[in-house]
SEROTI-607704 format. One record per atom (N, C-alpha, C): atom name; x, y, z negated. Coordinates in Angstrom, 1 decimal, padded with zeros to 4 digits, m for minus. Layout:
N
<atom=CA	u=X	v=Y	w=Z>
...
% end
This chain:
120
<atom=N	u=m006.7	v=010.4	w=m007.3>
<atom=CA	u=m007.1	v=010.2	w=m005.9>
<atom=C	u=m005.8	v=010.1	w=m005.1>
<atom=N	u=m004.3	v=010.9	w=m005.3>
<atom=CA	u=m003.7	v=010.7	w=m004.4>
<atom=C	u=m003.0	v=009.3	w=m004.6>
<atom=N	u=m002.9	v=009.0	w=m005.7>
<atom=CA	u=m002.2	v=007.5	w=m006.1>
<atom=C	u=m003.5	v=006.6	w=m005.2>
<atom=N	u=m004.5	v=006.7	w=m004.8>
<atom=CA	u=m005.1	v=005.6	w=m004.5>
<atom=C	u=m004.7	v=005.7	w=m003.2>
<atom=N	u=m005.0	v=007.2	w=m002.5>
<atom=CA	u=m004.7	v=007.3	w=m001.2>
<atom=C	u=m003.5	v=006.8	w=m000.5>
<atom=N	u=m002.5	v=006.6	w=m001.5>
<atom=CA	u=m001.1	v=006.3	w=m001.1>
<atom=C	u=m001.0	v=004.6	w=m001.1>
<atom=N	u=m002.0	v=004.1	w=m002.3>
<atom=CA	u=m002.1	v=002.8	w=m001.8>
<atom=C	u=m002.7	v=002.1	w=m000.7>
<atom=N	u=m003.9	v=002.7	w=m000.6>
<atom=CA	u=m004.4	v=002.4	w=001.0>
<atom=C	u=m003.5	v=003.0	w=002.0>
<atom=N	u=m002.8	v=003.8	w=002.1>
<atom=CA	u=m001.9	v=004.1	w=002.8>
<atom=C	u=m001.0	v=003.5	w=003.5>
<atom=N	u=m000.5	v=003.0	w=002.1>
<atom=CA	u=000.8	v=001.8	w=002.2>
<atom=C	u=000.4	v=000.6	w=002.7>
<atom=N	u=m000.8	v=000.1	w=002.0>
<atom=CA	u=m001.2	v=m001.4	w=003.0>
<atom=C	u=m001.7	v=m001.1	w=004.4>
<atom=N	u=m002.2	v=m000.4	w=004.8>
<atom=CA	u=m002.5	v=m000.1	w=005.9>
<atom=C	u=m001.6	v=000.4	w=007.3>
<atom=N	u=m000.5	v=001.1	w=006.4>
<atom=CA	u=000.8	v=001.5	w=007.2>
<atom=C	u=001.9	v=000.1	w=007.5>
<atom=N	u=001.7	v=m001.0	w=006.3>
<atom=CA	u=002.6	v=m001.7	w=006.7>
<atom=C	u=002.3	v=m003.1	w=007.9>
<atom=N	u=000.7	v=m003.0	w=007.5>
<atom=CA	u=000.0	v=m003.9	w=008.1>
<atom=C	u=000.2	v=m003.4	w=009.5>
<atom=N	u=m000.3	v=m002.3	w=010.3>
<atom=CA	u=000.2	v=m001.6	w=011.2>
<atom=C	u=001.4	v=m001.5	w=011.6>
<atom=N	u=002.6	v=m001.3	w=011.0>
<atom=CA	u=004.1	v=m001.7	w=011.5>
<atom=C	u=003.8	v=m002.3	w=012.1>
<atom=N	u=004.0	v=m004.0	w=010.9>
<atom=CA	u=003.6	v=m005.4	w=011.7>
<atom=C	u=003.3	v=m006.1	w=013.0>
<atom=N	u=001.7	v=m005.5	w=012.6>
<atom=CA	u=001.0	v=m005.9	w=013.9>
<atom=C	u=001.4	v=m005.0	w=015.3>
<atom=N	u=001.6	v=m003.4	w=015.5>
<atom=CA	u=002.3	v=m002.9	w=016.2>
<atom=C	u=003.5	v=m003.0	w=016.9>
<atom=N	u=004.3	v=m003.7	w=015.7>
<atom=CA	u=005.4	v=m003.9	w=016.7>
<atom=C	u=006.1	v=m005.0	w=017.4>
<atom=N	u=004.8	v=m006.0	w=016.8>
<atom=CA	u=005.1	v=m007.1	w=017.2>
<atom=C	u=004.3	v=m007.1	w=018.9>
<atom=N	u=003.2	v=m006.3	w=019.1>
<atom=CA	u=002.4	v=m006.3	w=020.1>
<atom=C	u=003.5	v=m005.0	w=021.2>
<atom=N	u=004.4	v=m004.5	w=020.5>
<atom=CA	u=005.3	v=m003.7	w=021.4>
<atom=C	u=006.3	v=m004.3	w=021.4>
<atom=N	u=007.0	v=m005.5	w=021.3>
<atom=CA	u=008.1	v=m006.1	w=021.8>
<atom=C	u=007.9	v=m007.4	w=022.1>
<atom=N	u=007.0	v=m007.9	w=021.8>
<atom=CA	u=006.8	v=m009.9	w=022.3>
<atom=C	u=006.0	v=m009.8	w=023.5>
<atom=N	u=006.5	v=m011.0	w=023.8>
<atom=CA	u=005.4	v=m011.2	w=024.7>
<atom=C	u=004.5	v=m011.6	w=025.3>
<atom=N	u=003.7	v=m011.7	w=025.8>
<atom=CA	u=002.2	v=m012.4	w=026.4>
<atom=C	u=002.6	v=m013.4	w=025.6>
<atom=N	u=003.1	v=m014.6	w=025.7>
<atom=CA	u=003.2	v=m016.0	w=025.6>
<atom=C	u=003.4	v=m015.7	w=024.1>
<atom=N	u=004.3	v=m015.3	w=023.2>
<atom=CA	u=004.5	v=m015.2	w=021.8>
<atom=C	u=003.0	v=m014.5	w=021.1>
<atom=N	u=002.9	v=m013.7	w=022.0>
<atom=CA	u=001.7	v=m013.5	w=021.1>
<atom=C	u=000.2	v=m014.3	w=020.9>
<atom=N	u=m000.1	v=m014.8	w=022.0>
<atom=CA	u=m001.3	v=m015.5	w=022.5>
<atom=C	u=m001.6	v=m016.4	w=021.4>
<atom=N	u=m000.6	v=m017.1	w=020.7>
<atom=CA	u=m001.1	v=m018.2	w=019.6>
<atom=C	u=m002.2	v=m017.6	w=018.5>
<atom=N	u=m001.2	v=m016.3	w=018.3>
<atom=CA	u=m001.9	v=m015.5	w=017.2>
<atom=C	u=m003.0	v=m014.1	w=017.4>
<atom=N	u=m003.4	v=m014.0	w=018.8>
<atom=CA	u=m004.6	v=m012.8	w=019.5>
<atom=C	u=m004.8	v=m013.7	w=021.2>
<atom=N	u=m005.6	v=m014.6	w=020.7>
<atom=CA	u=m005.8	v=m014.8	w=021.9>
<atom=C	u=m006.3	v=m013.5	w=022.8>
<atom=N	u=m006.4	v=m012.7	w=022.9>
<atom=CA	u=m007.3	v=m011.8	w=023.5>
<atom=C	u=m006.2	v=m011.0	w=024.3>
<atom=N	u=m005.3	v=m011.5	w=024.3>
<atom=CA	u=m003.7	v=m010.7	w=024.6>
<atom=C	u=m003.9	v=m011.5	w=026.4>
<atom=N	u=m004.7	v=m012.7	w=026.6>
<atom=CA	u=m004.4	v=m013.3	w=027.7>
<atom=C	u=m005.6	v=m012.5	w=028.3>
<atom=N	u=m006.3	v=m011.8	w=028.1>
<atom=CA	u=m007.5	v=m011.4	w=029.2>
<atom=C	u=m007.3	v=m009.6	w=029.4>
<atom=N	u=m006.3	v=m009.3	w=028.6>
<atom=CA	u=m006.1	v=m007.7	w=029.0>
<atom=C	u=m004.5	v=m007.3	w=028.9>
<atom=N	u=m004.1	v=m006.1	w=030.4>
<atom=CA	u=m003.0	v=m006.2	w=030.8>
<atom=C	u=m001.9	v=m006.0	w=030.1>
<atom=N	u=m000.9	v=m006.4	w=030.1>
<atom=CA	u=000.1	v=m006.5	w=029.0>
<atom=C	u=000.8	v=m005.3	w=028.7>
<atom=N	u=000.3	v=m004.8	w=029.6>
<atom=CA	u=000.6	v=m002.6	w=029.4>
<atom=C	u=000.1	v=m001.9	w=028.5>
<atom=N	u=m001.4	v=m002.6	w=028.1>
<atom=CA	u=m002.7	v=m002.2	w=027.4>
<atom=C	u=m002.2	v=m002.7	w=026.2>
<atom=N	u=m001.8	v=m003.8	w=026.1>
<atom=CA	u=m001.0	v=m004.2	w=024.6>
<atom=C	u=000.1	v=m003.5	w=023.7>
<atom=N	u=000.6	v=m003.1	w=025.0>
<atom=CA	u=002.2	v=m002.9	w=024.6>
<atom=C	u=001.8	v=m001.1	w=023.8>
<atom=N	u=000.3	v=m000.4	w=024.9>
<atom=CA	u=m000.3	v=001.4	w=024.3>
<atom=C	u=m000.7	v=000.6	w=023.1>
<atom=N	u=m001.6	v=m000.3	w=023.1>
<atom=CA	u=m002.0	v=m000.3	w=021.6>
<atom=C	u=m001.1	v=m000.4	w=020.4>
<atom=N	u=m000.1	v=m001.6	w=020.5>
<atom=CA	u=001.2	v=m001.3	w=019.5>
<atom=C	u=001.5	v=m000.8	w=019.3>
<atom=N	u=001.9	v=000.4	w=020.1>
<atom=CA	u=003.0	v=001.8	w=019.7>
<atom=C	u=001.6	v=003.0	w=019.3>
<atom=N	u=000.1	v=002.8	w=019.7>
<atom=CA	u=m000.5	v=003.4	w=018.9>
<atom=C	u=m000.4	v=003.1	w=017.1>
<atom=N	u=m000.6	v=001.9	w=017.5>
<atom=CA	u=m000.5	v=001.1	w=016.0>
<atom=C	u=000.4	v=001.8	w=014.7>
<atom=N	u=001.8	v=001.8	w=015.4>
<atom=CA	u=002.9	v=002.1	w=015.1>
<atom=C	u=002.8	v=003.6	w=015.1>
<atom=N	u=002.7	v=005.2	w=015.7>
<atom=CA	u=002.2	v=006.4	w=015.5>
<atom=C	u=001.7	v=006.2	w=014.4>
<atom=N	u=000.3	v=005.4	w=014.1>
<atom=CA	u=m000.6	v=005.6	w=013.5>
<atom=C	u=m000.4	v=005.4	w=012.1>
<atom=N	u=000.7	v=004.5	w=011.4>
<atom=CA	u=001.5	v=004.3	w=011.0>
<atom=C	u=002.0	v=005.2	w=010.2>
<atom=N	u=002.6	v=005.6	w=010.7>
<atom=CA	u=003.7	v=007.0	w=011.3>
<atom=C	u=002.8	v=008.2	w=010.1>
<atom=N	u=001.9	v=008.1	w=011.3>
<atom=CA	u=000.5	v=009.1	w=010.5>
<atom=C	u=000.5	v=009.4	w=009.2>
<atom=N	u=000.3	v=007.9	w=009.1>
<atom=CA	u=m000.3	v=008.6	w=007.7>
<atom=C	u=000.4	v=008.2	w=006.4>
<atom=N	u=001.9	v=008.4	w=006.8>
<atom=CA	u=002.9	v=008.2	w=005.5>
<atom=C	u=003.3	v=009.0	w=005.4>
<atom=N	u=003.9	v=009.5	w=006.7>
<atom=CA	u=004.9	v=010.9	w=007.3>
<atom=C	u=004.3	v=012.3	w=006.9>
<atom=N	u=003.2	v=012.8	w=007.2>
<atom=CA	u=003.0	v=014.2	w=007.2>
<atom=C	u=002.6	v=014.8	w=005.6>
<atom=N	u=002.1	v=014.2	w=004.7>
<atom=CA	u=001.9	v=013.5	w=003.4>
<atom=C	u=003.1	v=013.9	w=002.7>
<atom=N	u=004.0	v=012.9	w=002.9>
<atom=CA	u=005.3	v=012.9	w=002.2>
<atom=C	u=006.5	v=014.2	w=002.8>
<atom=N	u=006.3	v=014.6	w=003.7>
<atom=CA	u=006.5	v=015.6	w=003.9>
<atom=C	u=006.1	v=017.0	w=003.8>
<atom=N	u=004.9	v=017.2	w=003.8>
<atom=CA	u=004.1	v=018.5	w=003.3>
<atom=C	u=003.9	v=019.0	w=005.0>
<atom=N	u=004.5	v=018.5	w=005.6>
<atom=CA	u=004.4	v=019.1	w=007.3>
<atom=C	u=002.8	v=018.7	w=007.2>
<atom=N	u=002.1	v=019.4	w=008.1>
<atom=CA	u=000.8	v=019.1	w=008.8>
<atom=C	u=m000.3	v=017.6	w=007.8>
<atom=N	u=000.0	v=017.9	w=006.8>
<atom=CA	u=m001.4	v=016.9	w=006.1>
<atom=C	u=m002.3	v=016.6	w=006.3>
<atom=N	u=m003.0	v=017.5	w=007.7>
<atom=CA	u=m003.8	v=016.8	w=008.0>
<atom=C	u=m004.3	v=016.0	w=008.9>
<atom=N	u=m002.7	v=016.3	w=009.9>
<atom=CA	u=m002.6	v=014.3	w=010.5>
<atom=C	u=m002.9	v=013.6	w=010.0>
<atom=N	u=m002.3	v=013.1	w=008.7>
<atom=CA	u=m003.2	v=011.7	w=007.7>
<atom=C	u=m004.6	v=011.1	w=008.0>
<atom=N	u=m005.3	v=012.4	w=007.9>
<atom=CA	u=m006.6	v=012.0	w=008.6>
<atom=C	u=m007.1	v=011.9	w=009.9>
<atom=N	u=m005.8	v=012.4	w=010.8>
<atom=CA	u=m006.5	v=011.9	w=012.2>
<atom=C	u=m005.6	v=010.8	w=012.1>
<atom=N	u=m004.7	v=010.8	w=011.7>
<atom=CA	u=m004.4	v=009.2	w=011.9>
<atom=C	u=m005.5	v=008.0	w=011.2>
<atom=N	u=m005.7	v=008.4	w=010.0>
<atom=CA	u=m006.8	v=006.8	w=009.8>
<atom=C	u=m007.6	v=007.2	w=010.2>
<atom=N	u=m008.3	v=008.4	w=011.1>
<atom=CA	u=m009.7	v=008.2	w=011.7>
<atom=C	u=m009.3	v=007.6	w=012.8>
<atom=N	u=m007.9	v=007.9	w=013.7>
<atom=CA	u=m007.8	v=006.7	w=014.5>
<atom=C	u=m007.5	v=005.5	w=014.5>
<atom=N	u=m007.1	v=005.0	w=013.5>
<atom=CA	u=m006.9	v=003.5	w=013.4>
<atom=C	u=m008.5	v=003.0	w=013.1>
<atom=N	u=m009.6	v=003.7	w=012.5>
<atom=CA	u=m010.5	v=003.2	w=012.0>
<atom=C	u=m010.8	v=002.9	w=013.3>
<atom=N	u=m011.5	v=004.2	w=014.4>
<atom=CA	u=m012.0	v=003.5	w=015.8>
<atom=C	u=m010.9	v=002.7	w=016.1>
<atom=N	u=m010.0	v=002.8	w=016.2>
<atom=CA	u=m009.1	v=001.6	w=016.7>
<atom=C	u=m009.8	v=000.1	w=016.5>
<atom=N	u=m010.0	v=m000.1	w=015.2>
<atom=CA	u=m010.4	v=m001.1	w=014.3>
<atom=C	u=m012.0	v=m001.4	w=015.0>
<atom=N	u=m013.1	v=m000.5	w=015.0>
<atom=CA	u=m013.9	v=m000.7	w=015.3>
<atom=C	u=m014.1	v=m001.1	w=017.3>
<atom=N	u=m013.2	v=m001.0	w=017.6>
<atom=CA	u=m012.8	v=m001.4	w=019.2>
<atom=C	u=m012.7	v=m002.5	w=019.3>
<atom=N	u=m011.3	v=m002.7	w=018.4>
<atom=CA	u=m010.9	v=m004.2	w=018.2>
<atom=C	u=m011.8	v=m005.5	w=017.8>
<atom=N	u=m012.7	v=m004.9	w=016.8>
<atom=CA	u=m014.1	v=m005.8	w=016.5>
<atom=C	u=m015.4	v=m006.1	w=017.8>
<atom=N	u=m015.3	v=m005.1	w=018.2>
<atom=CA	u=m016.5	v=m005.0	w=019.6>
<atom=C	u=m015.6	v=m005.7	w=020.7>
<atom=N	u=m014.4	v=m005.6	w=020.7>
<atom=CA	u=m013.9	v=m006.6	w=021.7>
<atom=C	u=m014.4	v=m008.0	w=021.3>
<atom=N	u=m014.1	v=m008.7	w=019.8>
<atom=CA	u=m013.7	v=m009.4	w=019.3>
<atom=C	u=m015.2	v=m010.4	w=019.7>
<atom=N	u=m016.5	v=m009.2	w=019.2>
<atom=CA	u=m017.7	v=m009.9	w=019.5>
<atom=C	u=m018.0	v=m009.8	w=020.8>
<atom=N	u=m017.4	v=m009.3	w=021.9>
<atom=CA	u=m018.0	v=m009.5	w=023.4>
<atom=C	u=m017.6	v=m010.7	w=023.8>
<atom=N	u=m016.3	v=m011.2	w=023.2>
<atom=CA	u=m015.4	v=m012.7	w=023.3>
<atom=C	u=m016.0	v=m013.4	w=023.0>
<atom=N	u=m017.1	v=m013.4	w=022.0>
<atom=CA	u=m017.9	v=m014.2	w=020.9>
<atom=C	u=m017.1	v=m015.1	w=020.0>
<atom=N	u=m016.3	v=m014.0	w=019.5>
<atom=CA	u=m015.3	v=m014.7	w=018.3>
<atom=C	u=m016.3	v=m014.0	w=017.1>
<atom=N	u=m016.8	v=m014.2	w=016.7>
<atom=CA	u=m017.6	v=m013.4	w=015.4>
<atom=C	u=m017.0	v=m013.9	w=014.4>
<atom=N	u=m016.6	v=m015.1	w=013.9>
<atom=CA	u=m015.8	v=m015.6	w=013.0>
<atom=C	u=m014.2	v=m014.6	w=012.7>
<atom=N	u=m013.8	v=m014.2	w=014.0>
<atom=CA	u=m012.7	v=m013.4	w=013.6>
<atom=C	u=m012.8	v=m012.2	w=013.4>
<atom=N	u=m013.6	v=m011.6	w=013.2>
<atom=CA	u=m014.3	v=m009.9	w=013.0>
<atom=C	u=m013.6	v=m009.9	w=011.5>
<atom=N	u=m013.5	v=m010.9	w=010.8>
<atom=CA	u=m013.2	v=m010.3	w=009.2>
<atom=C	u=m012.5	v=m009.4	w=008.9>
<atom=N	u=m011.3	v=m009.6	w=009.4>
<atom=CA	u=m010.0	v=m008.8	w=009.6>
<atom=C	u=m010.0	v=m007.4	w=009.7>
<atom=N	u=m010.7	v=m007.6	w=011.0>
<atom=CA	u=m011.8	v=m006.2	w=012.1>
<atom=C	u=m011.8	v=m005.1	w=010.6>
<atom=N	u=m013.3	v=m006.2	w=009.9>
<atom=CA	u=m013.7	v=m005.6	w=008.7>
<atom=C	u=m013.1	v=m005.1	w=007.6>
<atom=N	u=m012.2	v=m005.7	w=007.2>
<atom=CA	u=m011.7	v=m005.1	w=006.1>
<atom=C	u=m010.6	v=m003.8	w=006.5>
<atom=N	u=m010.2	v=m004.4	w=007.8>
<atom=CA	u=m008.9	v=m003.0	w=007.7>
<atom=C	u=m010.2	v=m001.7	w=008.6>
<atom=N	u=m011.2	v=m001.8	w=008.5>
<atom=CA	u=m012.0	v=m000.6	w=008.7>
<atom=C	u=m012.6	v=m000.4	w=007.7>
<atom=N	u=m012.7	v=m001.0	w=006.5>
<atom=CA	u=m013.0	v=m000.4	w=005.3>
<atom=C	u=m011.8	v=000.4	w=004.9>
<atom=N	u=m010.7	v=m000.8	w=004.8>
<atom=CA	u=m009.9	v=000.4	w=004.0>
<atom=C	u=m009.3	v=001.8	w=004.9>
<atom=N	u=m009.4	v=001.7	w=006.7>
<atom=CA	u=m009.4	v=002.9	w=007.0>
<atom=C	u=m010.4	v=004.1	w=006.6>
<atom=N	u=m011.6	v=003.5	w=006.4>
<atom=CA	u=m013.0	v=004.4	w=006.5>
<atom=C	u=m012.2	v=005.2	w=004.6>
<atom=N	u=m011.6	v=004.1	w=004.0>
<atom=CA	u=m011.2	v=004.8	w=002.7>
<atom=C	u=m010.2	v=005.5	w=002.8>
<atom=N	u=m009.3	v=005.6	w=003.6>
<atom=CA	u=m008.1	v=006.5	w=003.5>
<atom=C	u=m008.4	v=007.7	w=004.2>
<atom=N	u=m009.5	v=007.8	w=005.5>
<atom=CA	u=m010.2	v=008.6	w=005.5>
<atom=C	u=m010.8	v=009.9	w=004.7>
<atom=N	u=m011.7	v=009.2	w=003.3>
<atom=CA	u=m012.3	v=009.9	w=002.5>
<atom=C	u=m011.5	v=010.1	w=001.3>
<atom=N	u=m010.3	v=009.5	w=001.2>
<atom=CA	u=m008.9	v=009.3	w=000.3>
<atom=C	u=m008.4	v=010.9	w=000.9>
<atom=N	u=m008.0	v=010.6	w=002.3>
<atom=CA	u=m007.6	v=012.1	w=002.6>
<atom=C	u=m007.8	v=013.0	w=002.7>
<atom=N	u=m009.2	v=013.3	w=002.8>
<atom=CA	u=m009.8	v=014.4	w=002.8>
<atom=C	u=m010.3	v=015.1	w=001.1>
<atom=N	u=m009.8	v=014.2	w=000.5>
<atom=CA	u=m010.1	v=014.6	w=m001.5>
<atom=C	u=m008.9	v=015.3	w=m002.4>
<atom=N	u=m007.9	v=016.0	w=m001.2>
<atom=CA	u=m006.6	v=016.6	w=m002.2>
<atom=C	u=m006.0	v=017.1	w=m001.1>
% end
């Protein structure tokens, strides 16, 4: 179980980098091609969600691999999951339902690192 945990871990940590830190240093205009959703909410709101992203991240590689506090891990993927599940209910109030997929999968594999964490 820990070897799985560490793989959902790791995709989910790096995917989170990524997307985090690109939403904490670009800008409106750089980002817009690839989240339209960046043009309807304030660019402050993007910049907390990135560096949540990025914490979250943080979360659940760090406390793990260090033996410090293990059970950040799980509040970190419990908050990337609502994170995820936010991001999807935005997604369908826009009536992008086509782009939910994304939504989906990275709230499965939080909903698993979740239940990954809590098994060791």
């Amino acid at each position: 179980m820990e070897i799985a945990y560490w793989i959902v871990a790791g995709v989910l940590a790096a995917f989170y980098l990524y997307a985090g830190g690109k939403k904490a240093v670009q800008s409106q205009e750089q980002l817009a091609p690839m989240m339209g959703w960046v043009d309807t909410v304030p660019m402050g709101l993007v910049r907390v969600i990135g560096t949540v992203e990025i914490l979250g991240a943080a979360g659940l590689v760090l406390p793990p691999l260090t033996g410090i506090a293990p059970v950040l891990a799980l509040v970190a993927a419990l908050g990337l999951l609502v994170l995820q599940v936010l991001a999807g209910a935005l997604h369908l109030s826009r009536g992008e339902a086509k782009e939910t997929g994304l939504n989906a999968a990275l709230i499965a594999l939080a909903a698993g690192a979740v239940w990954l964490a809590t098994t060791w």
